[in-house]
Backbone as JSON Lines, residues from 0, in Angstrom:
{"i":0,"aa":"X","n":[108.3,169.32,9.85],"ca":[108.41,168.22,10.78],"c":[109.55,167.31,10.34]}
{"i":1,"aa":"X","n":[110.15,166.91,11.63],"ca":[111.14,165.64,11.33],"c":[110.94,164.27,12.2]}
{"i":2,"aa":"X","n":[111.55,163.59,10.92],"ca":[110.72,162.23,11.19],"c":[112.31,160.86,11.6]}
{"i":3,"aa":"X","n":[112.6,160.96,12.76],"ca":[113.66,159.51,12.75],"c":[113.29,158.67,13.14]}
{"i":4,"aa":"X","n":[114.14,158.07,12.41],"ca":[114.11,156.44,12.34],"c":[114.79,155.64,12.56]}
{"i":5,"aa":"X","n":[115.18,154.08,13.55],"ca":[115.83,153.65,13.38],"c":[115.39,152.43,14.0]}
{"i":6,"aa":"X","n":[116.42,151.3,12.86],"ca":[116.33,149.95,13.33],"c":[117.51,149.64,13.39]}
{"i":7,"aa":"X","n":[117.29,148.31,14.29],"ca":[118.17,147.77,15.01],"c":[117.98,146.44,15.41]}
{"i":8,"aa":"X","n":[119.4,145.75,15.62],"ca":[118.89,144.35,15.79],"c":[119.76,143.81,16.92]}
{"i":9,"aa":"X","n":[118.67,143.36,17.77],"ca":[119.28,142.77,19.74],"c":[120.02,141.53,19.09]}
{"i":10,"aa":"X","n":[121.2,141.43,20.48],"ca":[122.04,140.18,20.11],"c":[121.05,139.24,20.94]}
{"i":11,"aa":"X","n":[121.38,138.21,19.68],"ca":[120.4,136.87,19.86],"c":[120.74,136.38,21.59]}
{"i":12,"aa":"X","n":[121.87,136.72,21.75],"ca":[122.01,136.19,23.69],"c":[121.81,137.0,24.72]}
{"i":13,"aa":"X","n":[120.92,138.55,24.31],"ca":[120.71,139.82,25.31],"c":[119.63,138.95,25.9]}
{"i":14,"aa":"X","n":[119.5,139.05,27.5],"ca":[118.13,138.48,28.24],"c":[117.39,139.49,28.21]}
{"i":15,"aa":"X","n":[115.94,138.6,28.03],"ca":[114.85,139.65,27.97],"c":[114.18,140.8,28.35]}
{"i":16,"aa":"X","n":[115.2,140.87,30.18],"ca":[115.19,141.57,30.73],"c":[116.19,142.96,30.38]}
{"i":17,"aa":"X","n":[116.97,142.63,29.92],"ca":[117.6,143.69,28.91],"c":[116.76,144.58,27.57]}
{"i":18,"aa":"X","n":[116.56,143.84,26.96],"ca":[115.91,144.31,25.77],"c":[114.5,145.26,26.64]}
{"i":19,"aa":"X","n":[113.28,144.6,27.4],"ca":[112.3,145.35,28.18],"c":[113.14,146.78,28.48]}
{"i":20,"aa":"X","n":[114.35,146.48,29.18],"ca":[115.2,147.96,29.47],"c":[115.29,148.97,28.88]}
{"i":21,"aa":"X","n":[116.18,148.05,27.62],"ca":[116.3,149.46,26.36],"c":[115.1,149.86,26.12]}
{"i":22,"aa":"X","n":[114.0,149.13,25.55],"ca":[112.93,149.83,25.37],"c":[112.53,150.83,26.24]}
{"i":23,"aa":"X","n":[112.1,150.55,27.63],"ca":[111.85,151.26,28.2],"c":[112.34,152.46,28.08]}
{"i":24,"aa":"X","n":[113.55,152.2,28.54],"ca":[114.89,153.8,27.98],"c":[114.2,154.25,26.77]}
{"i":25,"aa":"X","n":[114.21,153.56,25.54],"ca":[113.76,154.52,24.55],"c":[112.5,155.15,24.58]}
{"i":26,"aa":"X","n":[111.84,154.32,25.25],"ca":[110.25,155.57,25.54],"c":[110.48,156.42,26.28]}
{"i":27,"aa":"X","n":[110.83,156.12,27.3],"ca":[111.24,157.49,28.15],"c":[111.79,158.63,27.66]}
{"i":28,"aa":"X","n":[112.26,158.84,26.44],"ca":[112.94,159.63,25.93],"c":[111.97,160.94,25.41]}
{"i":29,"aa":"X","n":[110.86,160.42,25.66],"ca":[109.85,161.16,25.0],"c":[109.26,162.54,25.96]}
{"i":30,"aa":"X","n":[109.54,161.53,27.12],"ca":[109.38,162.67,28.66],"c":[110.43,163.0,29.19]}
{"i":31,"aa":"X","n":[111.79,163.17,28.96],"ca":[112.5,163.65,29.46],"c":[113.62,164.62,28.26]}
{"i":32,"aa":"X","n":[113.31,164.37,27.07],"ca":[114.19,165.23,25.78],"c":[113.16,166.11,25.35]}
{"i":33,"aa":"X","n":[113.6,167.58,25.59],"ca":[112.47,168.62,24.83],"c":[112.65,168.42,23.87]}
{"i":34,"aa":"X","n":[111.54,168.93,23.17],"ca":[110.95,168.99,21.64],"c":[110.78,167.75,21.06]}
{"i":35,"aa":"X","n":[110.63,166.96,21.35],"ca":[109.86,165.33,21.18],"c":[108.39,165.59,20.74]}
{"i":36,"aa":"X","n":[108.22,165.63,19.68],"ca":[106.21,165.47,19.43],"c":[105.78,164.11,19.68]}
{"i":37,"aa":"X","n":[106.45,162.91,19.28],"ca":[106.16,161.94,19.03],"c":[107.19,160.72,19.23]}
{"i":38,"aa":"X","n":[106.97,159.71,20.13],"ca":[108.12,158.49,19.87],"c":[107.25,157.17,20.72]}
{"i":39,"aa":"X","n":[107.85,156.21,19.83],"ca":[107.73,154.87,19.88],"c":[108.65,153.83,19.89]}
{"i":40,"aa":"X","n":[108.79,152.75,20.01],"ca":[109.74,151.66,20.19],"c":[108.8,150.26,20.19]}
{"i":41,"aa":"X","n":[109.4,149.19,19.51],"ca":[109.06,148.28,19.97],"c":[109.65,147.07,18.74]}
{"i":42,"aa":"X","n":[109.26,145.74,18.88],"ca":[109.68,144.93,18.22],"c":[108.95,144.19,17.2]}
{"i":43,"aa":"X","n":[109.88,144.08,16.04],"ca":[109.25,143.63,14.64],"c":[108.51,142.44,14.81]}
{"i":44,"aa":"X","n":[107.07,142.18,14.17],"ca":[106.87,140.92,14.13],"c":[106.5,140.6,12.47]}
{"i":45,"aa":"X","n":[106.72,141.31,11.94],"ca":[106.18,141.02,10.7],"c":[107.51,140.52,9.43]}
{"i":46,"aa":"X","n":[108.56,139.96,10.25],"ca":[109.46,138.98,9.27],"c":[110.06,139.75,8.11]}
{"i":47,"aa":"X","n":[109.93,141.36,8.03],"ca":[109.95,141.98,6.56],"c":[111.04,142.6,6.97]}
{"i":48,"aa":"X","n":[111.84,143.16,7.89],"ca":[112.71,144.1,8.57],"c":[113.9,143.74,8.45]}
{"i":49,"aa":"X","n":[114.56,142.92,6.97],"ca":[115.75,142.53,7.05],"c":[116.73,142.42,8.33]}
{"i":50,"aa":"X","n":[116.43,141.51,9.08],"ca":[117.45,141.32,10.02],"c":[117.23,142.05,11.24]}
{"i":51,"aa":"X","n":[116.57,143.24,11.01],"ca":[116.62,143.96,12.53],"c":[115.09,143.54,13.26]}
{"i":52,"aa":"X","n":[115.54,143.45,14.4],"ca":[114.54,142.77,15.56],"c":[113.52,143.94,15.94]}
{"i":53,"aa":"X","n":[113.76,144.96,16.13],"ca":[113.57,146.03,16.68],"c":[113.3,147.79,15.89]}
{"i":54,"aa":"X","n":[112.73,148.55,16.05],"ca":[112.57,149.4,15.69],"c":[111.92,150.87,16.64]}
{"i":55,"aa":"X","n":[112.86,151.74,16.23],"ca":[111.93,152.93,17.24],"c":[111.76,154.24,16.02]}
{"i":56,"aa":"X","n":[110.64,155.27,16.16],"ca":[109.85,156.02,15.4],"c":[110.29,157.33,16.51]}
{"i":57,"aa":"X","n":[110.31,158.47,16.28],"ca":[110.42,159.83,16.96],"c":[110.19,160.7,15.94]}
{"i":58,"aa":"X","n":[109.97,161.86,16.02],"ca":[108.95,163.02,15.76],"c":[109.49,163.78,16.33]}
{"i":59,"aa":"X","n":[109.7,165.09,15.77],"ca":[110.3,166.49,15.82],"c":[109.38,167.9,15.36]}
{"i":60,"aa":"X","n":[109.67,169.35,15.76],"ca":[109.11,170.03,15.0],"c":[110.07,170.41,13.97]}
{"i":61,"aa":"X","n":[111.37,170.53,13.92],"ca":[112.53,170.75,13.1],"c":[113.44,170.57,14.06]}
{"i":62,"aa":"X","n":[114.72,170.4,12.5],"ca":[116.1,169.69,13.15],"c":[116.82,170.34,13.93]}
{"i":63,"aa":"X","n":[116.25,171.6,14.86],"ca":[117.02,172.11,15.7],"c":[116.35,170.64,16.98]}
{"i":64,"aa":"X","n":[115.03,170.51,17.41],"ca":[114.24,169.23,17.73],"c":[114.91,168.06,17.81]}
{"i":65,"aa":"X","n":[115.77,167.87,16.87],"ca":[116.29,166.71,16.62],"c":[117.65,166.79,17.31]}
{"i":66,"aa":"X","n":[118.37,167.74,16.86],"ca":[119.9,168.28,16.75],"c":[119.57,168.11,18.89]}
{"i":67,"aa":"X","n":[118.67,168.7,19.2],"ca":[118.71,168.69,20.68],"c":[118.43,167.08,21.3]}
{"i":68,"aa":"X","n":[117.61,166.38,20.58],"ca":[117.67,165.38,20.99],"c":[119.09,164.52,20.78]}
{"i":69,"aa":"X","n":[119.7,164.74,19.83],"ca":[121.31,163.8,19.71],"c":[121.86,164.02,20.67]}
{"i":70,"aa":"X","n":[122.05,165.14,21.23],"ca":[123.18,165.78,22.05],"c":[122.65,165.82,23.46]}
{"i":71,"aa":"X","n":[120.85,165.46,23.91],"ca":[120.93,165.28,25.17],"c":[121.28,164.09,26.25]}
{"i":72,"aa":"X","n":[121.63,164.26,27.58],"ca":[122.5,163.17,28.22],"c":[121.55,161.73,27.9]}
{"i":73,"aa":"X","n":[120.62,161.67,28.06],"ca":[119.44,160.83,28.52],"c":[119.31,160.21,27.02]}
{"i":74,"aa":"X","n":[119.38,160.82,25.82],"ca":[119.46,159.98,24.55],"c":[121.37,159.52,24.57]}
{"i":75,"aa":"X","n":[122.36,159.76,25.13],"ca":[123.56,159.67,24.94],"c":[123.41,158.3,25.67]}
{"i":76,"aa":"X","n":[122.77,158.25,27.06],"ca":[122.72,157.33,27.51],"c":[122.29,155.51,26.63]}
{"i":77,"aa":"X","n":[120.95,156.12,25.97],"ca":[120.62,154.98,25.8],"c":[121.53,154.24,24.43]}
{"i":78,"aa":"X","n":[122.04,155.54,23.69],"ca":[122.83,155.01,22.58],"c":[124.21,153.93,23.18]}
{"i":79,"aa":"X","n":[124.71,154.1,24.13],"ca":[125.31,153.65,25.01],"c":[124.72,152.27,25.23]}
{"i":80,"aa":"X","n":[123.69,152.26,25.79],"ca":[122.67,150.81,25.74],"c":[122.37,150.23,24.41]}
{"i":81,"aa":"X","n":[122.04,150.8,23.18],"ca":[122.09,150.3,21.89],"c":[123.28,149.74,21.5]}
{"i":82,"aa":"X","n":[124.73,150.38,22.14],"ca":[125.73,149.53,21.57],"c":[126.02,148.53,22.41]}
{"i":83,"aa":"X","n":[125.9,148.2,22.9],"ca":[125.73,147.28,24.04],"c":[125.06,145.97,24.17]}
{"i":84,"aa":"X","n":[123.86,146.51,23.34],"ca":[122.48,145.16,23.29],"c":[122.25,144.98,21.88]}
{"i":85,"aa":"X","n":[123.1,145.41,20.84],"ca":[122.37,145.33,19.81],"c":[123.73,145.43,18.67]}
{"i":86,"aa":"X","n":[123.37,144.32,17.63],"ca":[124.64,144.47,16.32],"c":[124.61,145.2,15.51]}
{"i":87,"aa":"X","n":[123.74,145.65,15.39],"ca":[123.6,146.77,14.24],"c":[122.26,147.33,14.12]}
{"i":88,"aa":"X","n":[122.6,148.78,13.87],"ca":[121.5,149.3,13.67],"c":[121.31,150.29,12.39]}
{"i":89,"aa":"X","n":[120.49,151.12,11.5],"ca":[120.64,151.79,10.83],"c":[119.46,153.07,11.04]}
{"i":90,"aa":"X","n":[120.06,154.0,10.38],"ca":[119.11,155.41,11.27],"c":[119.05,155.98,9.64]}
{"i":91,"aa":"X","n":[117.72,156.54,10.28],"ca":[116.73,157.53,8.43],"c":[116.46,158.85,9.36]}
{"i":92,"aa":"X","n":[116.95,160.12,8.96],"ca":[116.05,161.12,9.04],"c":[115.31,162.05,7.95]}
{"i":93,"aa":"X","n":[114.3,161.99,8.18],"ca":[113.83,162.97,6.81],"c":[112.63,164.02,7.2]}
{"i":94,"aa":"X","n":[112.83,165.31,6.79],"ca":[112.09,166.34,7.13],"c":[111.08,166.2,5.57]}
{"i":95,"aa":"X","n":[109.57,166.72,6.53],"ca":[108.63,166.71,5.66],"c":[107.73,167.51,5.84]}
């Protein structure tokens, strides 16, 4: 199994109605990118997340799973929306 990760942090002047968006986009990703076991999104409240506001969780069976999710339109899209709404982000993958 593979496990990504990534946080990220919305610009302090994105309207809320933006941020609801991306999220949305990033769940959706779950029903429209094969080989998805697992994904989540949502926003930090627990003050520990150095700086990033935000965080999303996805699940693979292996990095071919994954490798298909980078390269499909619908995740290209939202990375597109991450640079857009957000200053930085940092990404973990690790097979386990």
């Amino acid at each position: 199994m593979i496990d990504h990760l990534v946080f990220f942090a919305v610009r302090e002047d994105a309207p809320e109605e933006d941020i609801e968006d991306l999220l949305a986009s990033i769940r959706d990703l779950k029903n429209t990118v094969p080989g998805v076991v697992d994904l989540t999104a949502g926003e930090d409240f627990s003050g520990r997340s150095g700086g990033y506001t935000h965080a999303l969780f996805a699940r693979f069976e292996d990095r071919d799973g994954l490798r298909t999710y980078m390269e499909h339109s619908d995740h290209r899209a939202v990375v597109e929306k991450l640079e857009e709404r957000t200053t930085g982000r940092i990404v973990a993958d690790y097979e386990f």
